[in-house]
C-alpha positions as CSV (number, residue, x, y, z in Angstrom):
1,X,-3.1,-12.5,-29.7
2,X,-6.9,-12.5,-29.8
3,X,-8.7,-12.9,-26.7
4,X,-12.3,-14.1,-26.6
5,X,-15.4,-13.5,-23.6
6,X,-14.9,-16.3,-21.2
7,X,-18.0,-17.7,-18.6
8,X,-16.3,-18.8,-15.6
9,X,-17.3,-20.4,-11.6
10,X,-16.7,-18.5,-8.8
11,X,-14.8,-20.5,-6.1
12,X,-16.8,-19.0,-3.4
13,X,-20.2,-18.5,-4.3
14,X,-20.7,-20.5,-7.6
15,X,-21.9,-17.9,-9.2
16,X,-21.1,-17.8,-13.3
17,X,-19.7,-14.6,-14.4
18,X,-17.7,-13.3,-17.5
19,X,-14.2,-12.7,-17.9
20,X,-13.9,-10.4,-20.8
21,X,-11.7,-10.1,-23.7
22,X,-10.5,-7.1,-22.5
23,X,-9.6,-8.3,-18.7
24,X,-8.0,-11.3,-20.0
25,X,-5.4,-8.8,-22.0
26,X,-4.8,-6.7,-19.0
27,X,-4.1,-10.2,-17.1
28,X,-1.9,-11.1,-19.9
29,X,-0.2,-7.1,-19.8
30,X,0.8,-7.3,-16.2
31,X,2.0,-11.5,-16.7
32,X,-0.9,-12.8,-14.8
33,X,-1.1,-16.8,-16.0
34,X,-4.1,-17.8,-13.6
35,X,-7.8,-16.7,-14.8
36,X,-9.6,-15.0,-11.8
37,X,-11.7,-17.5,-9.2
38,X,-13.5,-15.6,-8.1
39,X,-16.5,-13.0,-9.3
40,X,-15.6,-9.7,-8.9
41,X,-18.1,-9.4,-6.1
42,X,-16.4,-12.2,-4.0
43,X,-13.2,-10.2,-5.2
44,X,-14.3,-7.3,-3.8
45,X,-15.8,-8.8,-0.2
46,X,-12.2,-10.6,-0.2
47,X,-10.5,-7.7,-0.9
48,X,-12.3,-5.4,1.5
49,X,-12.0,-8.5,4.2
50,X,-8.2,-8.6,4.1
51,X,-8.4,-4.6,4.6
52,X,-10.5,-4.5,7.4
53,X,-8.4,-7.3,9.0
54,X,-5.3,-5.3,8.7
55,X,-7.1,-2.5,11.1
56,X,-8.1,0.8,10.2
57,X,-5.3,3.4,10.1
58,X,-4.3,5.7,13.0
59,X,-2.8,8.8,13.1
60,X,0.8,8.6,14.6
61,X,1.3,10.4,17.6
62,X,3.3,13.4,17.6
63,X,6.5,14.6,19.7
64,X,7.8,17.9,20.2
65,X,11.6,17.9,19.4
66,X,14.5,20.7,18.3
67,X,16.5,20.2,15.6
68,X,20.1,19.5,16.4
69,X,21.5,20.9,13.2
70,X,19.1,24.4,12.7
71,X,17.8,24.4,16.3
72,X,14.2,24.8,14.4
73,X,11.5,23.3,16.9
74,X,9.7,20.8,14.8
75,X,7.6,17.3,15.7
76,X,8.8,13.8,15.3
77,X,6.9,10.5,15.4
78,X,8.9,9.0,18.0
79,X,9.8,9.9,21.3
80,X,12.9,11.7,21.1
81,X,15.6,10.3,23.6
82,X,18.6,11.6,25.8
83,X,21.8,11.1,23.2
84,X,19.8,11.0,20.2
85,X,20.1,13.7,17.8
86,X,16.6,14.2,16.2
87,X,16.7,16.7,12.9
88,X,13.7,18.5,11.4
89,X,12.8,17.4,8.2
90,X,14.4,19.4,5.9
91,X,17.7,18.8,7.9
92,X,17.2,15.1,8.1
93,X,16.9,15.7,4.0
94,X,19.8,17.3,3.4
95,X,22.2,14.9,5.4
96,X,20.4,11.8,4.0
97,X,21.1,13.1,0.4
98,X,24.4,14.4,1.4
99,X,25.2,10.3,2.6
100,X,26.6,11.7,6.3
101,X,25.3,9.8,9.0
């Protein structure tokens, strides 16, 4: 299937800008039936917008914790609780794989 240059409007802006043979066949590749609204500038500002709304990322805080299964002192992103085994990771790997709970 042959695609051809295509002059589009962006939604936002108005702008005209050119959807290429070779975006429309990666469109068509991934089964993307809508042509793009908007320019890839808008595209970009509305992509970075719906980032920067999401927050920017954090580190997670760290607890101190000892392995139930090794007794290896490692650090766990929750707070570990009374009751509560907490494994280190390569424990936590081995049962997981293993399917114990």
């Amino acid at each position: 299937m042959g695609f051809a240059d295509k002059t589009l409007q962006c939604s936002d802006c108005g702008a005209k800008f050119t959807f290429t043979a070779e975006e429309q066949e990666f469109y068509a590749g991934r089964g993307y039936t809508n042509e793009p609204k908007r320019c890839p500038g808008c595209r970009e500002a509305k992509r970075s917008q719906y980032n920067n709304a999401r927050g920017p990322r954090t580190s997670r805080q760290m607890h101190a914790a000892v392995c139930v299964e090794c007794g290896k002192e490692c650090e766990v992103p929750f707070e570990p609780r009374e009751g509560r085994p907490v494994y280190c990771s390569e424990c936590y790997t081995k049962i997981k794989s293993s399917g114990r709970k």
